[in-house]
C-alpha angles and dihedrals in degrees: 000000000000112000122237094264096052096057086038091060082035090057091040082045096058089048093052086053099039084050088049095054096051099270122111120264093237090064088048090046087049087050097045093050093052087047095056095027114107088214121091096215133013139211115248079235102056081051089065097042099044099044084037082225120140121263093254096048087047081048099053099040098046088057092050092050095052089033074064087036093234079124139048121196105221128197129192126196114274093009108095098195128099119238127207133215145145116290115258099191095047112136118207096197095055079050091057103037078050094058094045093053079056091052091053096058090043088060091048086052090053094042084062101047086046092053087045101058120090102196102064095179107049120104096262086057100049083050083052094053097041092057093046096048092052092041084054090044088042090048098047093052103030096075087051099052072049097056095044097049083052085063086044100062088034095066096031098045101023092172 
């Protein structure tokens, strides 16, 4: 079993990533902590005490995090808090298929910008068409690696 220090600089570890793709830290510390808790689910109380963040930090991170549906809010009869876990239906694929649909409409972003700029051999449009040329290529692979991982889990989990 992990020691308390070692899940303290985890925790600290998943809001550093979370911060490095783009997220805030505190959804990556909230992550962190239900991945390393021994608890299924935990109070929104114990979040802010835990993470020692204010209400309103815990509140807008935890919505992010189920709005991504790494976390699922959880209620139980005469308790009228709401309890927080990881989210046991999540689909990773449905995650992923989601994130492509976004890249899609990033490289058609990109497609207009492109269209829209008069100059088409100056440095911002080279970037442009860098970044067209690898979402294509991203677009056209990705559903395969998608496919593939589906047969994966087929012939490894057959229930």
């Amino acid at each position: 079993m992990a020691n308390i220090n070692e899940r303290s600089a985890f925790i600290e570890e998943s809001g550093l990533l979370f911060e490095a793709i783009g997220m805030t830290r505190m959804a990556g510390r909230i992550l962190g902590y239900l991945m390393v808790t021994d608890k299924e689910m935990v109070s929104f109380d114990e979040l802010t005490q835990v993470l020692q963040a204010s209400k309103s930090s815990i509140s807008t991170n935890v919505k992010s995090c189920i709005i991504v549906g790494f976390v699922k809010p959880v209620t139980t009869p005469g308790d009228r808090k709401t309890y927080y876990m990881l989210s046991p239906d999540i689909s990773w694929v449905d995650l992923f298929e989601k994130r492509t649909q976004q890249l899609v409409l990033f490289s058609n972003l990109l497609r207009k910008g492109m269209q829209l700029r008069t100059n088409s051999k100056d440095k911002p449009s080279q970037w442009l068409t860098n970044a067209l040329e690898f979402y294509e290529w991203i677009l056209e692979h990705f559903p395969k690696v998608l496919a593939q991982w589906a047969e994966y889990k087929k012939q490894n989990n057959p229930n």
